[in-house]
mmCIF file as gemmi writes it, N, C-alpha and C atoms, coordinates in Angstrom:
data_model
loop_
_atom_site.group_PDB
_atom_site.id
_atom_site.type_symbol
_atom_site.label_atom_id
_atom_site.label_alt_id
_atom_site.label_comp_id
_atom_site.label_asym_id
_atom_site.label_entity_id
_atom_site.label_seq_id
_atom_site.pdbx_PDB_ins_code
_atom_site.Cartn_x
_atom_site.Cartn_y
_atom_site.Cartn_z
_atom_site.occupancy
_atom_site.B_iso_or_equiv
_atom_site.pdbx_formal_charge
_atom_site.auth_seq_id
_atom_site.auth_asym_id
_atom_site.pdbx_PDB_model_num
ATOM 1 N N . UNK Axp A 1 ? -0.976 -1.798 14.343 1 0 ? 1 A 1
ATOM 2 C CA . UNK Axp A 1 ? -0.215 -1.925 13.126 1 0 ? 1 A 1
ATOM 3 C C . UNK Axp A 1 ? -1.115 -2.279 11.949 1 0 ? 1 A 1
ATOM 4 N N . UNK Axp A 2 ? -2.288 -2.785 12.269 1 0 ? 2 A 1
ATOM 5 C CA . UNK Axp A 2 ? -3.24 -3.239 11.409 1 0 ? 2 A 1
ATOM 6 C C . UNK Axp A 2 ? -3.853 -2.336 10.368 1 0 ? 2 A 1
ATOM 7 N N . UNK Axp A 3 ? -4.086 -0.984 11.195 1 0 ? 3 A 1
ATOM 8 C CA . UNK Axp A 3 ? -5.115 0.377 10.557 1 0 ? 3 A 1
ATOM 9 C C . UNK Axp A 3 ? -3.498 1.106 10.044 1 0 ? 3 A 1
ATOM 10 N N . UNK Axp A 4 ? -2.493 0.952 10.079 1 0 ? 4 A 1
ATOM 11 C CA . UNK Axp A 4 ? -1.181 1.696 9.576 1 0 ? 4 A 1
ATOM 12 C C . UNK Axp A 4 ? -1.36 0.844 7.787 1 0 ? 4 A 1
ATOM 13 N N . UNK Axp A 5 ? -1.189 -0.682 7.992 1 0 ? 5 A 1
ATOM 14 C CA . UNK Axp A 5 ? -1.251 -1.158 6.792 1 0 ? 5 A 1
ATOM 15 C C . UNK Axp A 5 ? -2.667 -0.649 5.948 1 0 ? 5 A 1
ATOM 16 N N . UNK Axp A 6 ? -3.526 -1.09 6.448 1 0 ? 6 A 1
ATOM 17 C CA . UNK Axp A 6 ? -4.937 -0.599 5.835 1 0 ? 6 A 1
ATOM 18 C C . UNK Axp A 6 ? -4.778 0.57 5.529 1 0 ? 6 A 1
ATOM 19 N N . UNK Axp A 7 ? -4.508 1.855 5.863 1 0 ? 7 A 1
ATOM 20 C CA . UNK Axp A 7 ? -4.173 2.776 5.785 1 0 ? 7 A 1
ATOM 21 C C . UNK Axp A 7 ? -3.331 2.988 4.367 1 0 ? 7 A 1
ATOM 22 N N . UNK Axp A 8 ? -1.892 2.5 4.34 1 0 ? 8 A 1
ATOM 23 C CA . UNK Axp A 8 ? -1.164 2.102 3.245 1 0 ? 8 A 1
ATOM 24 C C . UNK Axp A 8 ? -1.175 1.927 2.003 1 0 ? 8 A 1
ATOM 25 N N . UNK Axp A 9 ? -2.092 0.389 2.255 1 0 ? 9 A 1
ATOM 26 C CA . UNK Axp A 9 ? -2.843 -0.184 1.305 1 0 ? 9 A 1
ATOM 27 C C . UNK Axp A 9 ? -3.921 1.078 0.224 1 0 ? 9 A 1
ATOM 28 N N . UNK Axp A 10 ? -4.811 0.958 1.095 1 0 ? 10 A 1
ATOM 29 C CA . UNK Axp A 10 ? -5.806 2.214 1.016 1 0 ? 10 A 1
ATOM 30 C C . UNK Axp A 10 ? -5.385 3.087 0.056 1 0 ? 10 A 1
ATOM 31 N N . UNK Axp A 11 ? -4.132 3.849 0.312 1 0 ? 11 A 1
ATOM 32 C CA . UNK Axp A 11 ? -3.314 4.576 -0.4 1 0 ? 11 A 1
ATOM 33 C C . UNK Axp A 11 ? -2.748 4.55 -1.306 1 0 ? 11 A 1
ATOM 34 N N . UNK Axp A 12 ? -2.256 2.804 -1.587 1 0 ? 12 A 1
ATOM 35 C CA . UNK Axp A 12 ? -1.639 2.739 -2.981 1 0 ? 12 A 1
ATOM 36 C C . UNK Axp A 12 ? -2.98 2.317 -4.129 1 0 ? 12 A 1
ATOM 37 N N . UNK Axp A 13 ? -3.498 1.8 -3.68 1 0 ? 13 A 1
ATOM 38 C CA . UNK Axp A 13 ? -4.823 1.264 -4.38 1 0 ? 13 A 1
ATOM 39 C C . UNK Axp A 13 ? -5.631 2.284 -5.324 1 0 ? 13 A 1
ATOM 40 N N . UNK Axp A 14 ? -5.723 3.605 -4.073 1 0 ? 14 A 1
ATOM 41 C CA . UNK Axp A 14 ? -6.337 4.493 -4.383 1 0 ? 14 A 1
ATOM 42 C C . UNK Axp A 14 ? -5.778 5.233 -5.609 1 0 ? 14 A 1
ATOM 43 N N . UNK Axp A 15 ? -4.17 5.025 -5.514 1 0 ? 15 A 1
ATOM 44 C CA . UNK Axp A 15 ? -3.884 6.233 -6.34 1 0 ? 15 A 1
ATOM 45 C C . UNK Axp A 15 ? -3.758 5.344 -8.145 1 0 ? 15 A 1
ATOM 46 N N . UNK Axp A 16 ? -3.325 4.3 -7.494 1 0 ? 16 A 1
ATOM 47 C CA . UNK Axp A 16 ? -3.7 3.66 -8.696 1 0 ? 16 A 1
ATOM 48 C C . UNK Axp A 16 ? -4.808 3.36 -9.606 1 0 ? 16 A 1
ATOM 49 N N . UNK Axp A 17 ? -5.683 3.299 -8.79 1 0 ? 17 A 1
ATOM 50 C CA . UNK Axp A 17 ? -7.058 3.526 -9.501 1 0 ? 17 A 1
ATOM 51 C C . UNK Axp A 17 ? -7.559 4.424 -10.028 1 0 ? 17 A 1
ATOM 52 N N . UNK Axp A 18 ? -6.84 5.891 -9.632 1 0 ? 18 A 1
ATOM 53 C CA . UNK Axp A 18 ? -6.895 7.337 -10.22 1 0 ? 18 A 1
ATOM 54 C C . UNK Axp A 18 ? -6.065 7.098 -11.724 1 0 ? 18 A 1
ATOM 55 N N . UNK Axp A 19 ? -4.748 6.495 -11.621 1 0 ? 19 A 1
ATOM 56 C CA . UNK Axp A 19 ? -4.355 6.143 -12.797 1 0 ? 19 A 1
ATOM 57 C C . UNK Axp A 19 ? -4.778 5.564 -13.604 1 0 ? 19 A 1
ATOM 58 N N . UNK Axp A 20 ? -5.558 4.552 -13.584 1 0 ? 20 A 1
ATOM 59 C CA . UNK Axp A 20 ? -5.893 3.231 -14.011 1 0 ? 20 A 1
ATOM 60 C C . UNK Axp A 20 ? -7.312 4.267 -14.922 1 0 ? 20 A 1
ATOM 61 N N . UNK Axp A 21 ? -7.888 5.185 -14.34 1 0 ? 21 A 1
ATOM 62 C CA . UNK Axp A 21 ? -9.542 5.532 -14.681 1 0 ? 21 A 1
ATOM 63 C C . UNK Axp A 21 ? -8.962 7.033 -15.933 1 0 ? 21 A 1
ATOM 64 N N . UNK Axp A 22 ? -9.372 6.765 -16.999 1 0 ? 22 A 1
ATOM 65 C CA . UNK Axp A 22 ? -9.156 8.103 -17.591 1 0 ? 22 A 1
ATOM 66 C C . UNK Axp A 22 ? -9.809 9.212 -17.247 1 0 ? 22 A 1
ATOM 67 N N . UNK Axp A 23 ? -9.071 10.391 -17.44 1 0 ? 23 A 1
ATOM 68 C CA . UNK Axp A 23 ? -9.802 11.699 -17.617 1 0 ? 23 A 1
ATOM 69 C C . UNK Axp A 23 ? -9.051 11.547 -16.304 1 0 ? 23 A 1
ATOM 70 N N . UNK Axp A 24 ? -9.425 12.951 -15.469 1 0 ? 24 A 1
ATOM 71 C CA . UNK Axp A 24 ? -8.953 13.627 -14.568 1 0 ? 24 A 1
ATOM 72 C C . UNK Axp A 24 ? -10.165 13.363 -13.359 1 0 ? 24 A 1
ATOM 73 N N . UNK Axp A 25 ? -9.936 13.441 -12.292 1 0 ? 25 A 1
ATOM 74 C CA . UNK Axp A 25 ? -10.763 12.92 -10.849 1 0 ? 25 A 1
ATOM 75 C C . UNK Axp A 25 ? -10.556 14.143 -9.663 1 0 ? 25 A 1
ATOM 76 N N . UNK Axp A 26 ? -11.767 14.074 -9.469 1 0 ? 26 A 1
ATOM 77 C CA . UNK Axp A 26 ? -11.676 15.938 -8.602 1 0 ? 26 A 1
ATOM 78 C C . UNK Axp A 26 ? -11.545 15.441 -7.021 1 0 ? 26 A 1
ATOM 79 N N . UNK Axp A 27 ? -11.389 13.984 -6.923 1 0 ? 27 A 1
ATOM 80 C CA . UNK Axp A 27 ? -11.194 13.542 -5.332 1 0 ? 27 A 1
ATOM 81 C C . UNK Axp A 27 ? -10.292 14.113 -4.165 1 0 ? 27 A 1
ATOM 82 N N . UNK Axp A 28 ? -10.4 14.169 -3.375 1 0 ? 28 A 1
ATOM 83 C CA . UNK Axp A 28 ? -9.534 14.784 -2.398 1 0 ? 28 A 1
ATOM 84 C C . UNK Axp A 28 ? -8.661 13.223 -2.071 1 0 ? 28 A 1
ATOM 85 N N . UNK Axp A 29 ? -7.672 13.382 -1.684 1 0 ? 29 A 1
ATOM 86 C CA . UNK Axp A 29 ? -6.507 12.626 -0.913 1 0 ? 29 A 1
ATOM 87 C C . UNK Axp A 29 ? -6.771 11.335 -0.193 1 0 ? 29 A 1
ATOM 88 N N . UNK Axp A 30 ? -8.087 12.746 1.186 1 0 ? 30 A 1
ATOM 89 C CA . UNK Axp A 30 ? -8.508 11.858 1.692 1 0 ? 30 A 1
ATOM 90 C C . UNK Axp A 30 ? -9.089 10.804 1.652 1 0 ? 30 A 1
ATOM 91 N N . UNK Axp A 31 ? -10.278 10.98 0.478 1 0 ? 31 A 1
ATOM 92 C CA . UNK Axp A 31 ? -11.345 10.384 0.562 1 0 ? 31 A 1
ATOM 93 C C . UNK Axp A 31 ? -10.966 9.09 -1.172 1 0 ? 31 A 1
ATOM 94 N N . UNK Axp A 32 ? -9.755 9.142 -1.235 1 0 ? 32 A 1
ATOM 95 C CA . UNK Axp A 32 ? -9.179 8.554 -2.069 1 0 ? 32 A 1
ATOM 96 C C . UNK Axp A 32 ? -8.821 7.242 -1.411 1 0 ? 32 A 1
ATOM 97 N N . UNK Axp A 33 ? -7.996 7.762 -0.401 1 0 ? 33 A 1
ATOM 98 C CA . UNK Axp A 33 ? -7.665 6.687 0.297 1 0 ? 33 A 1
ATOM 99 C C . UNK Axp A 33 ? -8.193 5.619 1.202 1 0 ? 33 A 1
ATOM 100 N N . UNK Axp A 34 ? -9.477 6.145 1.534 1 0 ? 34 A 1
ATOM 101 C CA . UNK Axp A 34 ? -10.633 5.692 2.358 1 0 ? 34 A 1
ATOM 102 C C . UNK Axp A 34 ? -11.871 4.384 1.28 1 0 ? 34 A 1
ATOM 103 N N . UNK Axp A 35 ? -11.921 5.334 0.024 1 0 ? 35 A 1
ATOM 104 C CA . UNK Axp A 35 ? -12.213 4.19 -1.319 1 0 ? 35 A 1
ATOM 105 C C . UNK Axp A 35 ? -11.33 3.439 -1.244 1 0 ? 35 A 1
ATOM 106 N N . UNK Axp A 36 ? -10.033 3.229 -1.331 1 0 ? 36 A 1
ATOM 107 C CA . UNK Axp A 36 ? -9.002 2.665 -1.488 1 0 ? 36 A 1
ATOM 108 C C . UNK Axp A 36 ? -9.052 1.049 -0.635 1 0 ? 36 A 1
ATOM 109 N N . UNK Axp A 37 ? -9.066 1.941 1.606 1 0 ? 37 A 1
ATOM 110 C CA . UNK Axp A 37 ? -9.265 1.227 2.205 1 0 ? 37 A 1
ATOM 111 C C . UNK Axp A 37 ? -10.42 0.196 1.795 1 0 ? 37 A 1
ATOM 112 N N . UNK Axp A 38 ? -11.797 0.658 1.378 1 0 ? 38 A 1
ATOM 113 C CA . UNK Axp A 38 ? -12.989 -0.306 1.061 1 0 ? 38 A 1
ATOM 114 C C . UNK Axp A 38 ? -12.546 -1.172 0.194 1 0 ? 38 A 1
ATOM 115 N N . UNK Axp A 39 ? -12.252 -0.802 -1.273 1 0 ? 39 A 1
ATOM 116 C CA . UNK Axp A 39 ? -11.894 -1.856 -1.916 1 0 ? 39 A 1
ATOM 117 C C . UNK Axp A 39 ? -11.241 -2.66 -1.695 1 0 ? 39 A 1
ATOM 118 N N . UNK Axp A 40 ? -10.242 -2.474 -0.76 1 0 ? 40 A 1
ATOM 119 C CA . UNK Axp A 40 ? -9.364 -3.756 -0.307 1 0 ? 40 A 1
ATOM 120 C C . UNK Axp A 40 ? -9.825 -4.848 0.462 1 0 ? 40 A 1
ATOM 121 N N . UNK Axp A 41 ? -11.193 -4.005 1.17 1 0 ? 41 A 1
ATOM 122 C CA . UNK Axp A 41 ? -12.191 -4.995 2.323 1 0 ? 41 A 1
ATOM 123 C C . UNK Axp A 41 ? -12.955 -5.464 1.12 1 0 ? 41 A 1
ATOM 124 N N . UNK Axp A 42 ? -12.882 -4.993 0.318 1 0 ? 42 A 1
ATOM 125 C CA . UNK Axp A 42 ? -14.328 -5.626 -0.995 1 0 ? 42 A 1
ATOM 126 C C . UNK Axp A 42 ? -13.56 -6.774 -1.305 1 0 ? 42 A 1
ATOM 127 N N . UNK Axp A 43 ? -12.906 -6.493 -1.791 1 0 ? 43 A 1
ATOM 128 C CA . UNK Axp A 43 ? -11.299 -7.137 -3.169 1 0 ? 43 A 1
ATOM 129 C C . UNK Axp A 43 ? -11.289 -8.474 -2.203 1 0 ? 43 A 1
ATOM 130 N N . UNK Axp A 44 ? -10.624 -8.735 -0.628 1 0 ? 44 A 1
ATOM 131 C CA . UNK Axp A 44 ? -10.319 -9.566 0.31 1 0 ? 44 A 1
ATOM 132 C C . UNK Axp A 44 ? -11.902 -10.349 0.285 1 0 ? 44 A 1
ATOM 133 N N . UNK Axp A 45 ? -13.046 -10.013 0.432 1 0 ? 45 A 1
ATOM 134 C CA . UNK Axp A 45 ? -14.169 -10.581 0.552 1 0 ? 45 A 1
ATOM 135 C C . UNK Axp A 45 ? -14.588 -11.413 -0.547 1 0 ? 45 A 1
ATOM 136 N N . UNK Axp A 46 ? -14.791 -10.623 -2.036 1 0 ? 46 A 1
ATOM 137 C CA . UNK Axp A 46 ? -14.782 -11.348 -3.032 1 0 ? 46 A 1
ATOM 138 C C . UNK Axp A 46 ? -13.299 -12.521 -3.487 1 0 ? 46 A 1
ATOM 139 N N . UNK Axp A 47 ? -12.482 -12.156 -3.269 1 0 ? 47 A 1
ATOM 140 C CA . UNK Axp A 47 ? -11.119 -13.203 -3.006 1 0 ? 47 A 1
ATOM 141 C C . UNK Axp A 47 ? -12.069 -14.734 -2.348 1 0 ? 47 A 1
ATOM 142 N N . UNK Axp A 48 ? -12.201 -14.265 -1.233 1 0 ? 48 A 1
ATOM 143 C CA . UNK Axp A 48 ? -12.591 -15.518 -0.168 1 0 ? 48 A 1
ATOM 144 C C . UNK Axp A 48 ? -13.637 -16.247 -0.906 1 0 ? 48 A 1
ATOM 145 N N . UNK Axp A 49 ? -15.025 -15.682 -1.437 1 0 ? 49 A 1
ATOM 146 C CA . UNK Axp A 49 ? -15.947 -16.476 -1.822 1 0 ? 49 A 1
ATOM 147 C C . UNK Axp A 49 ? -15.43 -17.04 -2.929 1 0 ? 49 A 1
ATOM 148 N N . UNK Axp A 50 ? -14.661 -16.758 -3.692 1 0 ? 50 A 1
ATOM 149 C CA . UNK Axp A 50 ? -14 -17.317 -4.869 1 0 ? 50 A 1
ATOM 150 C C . UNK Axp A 50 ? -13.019 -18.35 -4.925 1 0 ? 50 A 1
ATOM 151 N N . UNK Axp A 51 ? -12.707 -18.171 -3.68 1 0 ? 51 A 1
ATOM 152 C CA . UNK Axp A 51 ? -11.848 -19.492 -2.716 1 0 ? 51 A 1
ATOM 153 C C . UNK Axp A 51 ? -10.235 -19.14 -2.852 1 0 ? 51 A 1
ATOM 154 N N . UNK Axp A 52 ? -9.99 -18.137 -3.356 1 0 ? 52 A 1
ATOM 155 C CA . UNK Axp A 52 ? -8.752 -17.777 -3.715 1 0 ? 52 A 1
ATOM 156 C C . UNK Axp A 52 ? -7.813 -16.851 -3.02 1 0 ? 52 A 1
ATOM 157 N N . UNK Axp A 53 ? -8.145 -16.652 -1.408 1 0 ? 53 A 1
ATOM 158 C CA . UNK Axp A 53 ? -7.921 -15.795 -0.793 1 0 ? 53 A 1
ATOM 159 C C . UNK Axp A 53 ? -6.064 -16.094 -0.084 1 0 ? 53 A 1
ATOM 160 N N . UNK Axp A 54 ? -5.906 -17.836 -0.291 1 0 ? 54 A 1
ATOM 161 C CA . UNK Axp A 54 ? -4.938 -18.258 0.655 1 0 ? 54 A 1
ATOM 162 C C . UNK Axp A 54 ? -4.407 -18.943 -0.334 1 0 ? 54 A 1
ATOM 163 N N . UNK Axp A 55 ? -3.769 -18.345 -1.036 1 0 ? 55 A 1
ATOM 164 C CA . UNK Axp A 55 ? -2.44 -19.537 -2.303 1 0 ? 55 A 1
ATOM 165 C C . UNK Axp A 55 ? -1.072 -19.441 -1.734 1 0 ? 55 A 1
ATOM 166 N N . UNK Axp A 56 ? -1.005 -20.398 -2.13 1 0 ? 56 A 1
ATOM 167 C CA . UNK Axp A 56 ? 0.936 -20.21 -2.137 1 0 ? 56 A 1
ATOM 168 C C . UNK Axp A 56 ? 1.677 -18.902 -2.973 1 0 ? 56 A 1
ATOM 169 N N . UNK Axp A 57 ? 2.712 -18.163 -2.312 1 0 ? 57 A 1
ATOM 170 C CA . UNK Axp A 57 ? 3.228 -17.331 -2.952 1 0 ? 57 A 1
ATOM 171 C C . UNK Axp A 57 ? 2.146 -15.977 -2.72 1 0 ? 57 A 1
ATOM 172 N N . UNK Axp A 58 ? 2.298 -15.165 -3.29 1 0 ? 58 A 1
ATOM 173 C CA . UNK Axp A 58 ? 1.799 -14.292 -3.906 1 0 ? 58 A 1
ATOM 174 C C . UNK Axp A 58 ? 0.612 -14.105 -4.366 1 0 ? 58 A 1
ATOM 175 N N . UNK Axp A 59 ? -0.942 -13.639 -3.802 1 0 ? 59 A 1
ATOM 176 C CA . UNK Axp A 59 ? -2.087 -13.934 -3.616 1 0 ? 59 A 1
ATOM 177 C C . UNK Axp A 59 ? -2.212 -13.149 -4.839 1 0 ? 59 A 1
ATOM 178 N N . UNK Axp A 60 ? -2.015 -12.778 -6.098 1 0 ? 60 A 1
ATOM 179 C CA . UNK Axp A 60 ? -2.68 -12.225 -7.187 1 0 ? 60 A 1
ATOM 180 C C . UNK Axp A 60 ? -3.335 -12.158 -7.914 1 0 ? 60 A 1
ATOM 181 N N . UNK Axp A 61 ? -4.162 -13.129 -7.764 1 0 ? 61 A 1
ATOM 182 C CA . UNK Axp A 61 ? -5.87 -13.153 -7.561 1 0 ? 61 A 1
ATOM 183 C C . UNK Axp A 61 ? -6.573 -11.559 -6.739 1 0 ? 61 A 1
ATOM 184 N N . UNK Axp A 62 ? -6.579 -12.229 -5.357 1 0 ? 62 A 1
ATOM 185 C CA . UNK Axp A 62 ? -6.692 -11.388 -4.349 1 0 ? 62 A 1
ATOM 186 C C . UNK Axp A 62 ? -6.105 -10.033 -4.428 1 0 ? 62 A 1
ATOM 187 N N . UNK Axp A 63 ? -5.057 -9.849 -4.981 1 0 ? 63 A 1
ATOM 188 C CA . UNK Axp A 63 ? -4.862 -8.281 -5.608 1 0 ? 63 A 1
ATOM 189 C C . UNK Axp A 63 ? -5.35 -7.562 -7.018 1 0 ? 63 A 1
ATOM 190 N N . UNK Axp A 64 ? -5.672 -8.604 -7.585 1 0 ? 64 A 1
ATOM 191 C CA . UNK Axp A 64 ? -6.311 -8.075 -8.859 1 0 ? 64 A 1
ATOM 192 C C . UNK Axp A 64 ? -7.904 -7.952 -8.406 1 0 ? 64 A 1
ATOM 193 N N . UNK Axp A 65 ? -8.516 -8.439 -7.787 1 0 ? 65 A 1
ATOM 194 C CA . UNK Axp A 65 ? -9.56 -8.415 -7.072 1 0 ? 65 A 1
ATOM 195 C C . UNK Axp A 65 ? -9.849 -6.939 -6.584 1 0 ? 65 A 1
ATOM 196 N N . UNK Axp A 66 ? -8.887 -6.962 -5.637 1 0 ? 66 A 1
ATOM 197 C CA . UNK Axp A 66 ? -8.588 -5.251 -4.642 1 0 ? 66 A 1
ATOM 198 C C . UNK Axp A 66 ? -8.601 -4.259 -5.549 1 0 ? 66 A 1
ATOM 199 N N . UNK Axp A 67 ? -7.553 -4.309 -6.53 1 0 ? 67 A 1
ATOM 200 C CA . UNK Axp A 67 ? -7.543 -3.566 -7.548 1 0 ? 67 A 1
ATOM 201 C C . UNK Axp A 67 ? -8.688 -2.93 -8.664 1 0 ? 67 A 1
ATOM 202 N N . UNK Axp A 68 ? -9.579 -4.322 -8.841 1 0 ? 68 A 1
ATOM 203 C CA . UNK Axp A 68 ? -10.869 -3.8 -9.575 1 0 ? 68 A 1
ATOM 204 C C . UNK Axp A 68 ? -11.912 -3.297 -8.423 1 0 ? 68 A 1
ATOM 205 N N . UNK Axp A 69 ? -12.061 -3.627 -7.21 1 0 ? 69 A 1
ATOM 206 C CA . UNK Axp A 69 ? -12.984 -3.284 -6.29 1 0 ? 69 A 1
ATOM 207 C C . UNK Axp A 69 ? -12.698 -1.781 -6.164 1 0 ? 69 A 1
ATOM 208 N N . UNK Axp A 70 ? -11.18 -1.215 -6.611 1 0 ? 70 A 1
ATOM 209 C CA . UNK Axp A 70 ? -11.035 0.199 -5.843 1 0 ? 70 A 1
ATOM 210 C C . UNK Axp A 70 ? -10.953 1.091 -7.337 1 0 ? 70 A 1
ATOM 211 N N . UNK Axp A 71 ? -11.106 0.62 -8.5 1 0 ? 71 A 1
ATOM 212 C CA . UNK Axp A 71 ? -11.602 1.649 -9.344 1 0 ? 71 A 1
ATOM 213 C C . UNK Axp A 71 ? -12.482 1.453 -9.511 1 0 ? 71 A 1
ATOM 214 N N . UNK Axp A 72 ? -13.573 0.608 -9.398 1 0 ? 72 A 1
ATOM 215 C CA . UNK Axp A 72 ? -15.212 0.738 -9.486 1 0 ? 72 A 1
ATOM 216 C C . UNK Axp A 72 ? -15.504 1.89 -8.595 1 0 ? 72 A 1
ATOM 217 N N . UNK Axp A 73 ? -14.943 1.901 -7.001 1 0 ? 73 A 1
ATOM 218 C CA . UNK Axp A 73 ? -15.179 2.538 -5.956 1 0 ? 73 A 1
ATOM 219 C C . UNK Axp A 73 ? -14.489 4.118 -6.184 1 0 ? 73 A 1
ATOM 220 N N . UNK Axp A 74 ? -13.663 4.22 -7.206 1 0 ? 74 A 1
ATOM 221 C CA . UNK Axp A 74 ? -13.162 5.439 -6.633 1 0 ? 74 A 1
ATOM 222 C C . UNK Axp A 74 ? -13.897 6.246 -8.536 1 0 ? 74 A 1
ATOM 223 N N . UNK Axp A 75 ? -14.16 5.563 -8.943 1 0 ? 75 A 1
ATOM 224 C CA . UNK Axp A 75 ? -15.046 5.877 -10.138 1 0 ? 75 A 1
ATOM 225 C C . UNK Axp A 75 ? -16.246 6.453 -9.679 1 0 ? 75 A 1
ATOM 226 N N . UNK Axp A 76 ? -17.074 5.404 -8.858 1 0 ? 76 A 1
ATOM 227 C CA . UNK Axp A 76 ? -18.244 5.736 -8.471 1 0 ? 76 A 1
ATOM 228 C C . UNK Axp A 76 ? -18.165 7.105 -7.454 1 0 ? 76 A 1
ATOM 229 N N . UNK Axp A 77 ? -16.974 7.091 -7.071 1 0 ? 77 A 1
ATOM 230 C CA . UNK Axp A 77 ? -16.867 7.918 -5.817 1 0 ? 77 A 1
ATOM 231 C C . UNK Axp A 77 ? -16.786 9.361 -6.688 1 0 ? 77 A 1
ATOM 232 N N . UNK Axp A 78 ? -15.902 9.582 -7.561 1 0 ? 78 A 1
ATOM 233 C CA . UNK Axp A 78 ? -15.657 10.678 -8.069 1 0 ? 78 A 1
ATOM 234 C C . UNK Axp A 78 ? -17.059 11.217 -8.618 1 0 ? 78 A 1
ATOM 235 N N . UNK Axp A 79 ? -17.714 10.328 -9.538 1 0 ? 79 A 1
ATOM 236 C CA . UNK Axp A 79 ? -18.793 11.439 -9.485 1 0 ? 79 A 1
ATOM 237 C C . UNK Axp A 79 ? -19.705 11.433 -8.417 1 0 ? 79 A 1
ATOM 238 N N . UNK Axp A 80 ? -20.031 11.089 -7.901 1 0 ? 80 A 1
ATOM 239 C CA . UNK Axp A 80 ? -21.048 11.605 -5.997 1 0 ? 80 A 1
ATOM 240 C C . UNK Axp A 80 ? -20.182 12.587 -6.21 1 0 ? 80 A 1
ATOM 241 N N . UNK Axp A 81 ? -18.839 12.653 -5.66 1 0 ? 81 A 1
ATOM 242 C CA . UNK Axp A 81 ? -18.207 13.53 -5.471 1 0 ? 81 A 1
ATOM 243 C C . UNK Axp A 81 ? -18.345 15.175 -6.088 1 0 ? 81 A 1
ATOM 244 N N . UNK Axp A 82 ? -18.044 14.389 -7.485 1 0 ? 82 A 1
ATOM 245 C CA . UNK Axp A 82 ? -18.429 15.75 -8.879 1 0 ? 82 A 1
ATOM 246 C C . UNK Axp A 82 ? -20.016 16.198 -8.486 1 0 ? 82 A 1
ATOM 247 N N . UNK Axp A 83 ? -21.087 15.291 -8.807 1 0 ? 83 A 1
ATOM 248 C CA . UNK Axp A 83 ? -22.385 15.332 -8.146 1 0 ? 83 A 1
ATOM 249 C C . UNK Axp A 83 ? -22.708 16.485 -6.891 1 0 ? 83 A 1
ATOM 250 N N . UNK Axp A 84 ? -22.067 15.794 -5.37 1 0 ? 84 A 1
ATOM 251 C CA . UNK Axp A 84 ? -22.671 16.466 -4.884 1 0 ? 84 A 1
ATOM 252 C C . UNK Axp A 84 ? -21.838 18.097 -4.551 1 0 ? 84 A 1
ATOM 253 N N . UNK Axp A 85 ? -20.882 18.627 -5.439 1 0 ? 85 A 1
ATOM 254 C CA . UNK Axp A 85 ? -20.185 19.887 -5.417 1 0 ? 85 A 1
ATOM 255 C C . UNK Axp A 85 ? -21.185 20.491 -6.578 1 0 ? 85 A 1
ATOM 256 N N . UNK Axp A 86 ? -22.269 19.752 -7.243 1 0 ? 86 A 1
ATOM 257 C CA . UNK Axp A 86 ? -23.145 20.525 -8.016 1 0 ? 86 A 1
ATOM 258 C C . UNK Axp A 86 ? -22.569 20.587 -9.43 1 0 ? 86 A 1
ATOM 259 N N . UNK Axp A 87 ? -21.977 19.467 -9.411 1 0 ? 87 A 1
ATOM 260 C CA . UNK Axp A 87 ? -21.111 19.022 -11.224 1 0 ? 87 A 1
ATOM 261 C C . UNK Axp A 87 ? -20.313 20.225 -11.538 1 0 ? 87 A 1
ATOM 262 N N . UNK Axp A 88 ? -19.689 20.982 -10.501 1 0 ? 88 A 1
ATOM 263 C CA . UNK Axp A 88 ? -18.92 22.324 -10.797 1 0 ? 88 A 1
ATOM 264 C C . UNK Axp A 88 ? -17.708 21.198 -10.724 1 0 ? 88 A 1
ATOM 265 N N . UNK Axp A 89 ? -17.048 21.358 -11.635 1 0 ? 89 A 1
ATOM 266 C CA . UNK Axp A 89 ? -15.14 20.333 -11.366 1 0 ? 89 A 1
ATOM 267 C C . UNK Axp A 89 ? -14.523 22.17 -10.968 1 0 ? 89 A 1
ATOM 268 N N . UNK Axp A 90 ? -13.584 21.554 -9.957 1 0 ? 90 A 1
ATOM 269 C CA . UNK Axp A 90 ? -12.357 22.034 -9.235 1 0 ? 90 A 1
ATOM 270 C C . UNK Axp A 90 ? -11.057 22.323 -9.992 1 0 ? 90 A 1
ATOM 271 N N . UNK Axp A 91 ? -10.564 23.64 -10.42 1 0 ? 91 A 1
ATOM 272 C CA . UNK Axp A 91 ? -9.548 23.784 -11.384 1 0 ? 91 A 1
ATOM 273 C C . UNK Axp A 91 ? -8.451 22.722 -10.864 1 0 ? 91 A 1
C-alpha cells in the first residue's frame, strides 16, 4: 500500500509542479510522476532536518517542502529531458 501512495503522491506533485513552472514542459506522464515520487523523498528529508517533519495537524511545512523539491526536480528534469531529445520540443 506504501508504493500505491508514493505512487499517488508522485502524481499529484508532479502535475502540479507542471502547473506551478511557466511555459509548456515536453515531459512524459511517466517520468513526471517518478520526479514527483523523488521530491516527496527530498521534500520528507529536508522536512526532518528542519525538525518539522511531525506537527500536530496538518504537516504544511513538510508539504510545502515536497512541493518546492518537485518543481526544482521536474524543472530540472524537463530540460535533460528537452536536452537529451536534442532541444527538438515535441508538438
Amino acid at each position: 500500500m506504501g508504493w500505491l501512495w508514493a505512487i499517488i503522491v508522485g502524481l499529484v506533485l508532479g502535475l502540479i509542479a507542471k502547473a506551478v513552472i511557466p511555459g509548456k514542459q515536453h515531459l512524459p506522464l511517466w517520468l513526471t510522476v517518478i520526479l514527483g515520487m523523488i521530491g516527496g523523498i527530498a521534500g520528507n528529508a529536508i522536512a526532518r532536518s528542519a525538525g518539522v517533519d511531525a506537527t500536530s495537524g496538518i504537516d504544511w511545512w513538510r508539504h510545502i517542502f515536497q512541493l518546492a523539491a518537485a518543481i526544482i526536480l521536474v524543472g530540472l528534469g524537463d530540460a535533460a529531458y528537452t536536452a537529451a531529445r536534442g532541444g527538438k520540443r515535441r508538438a
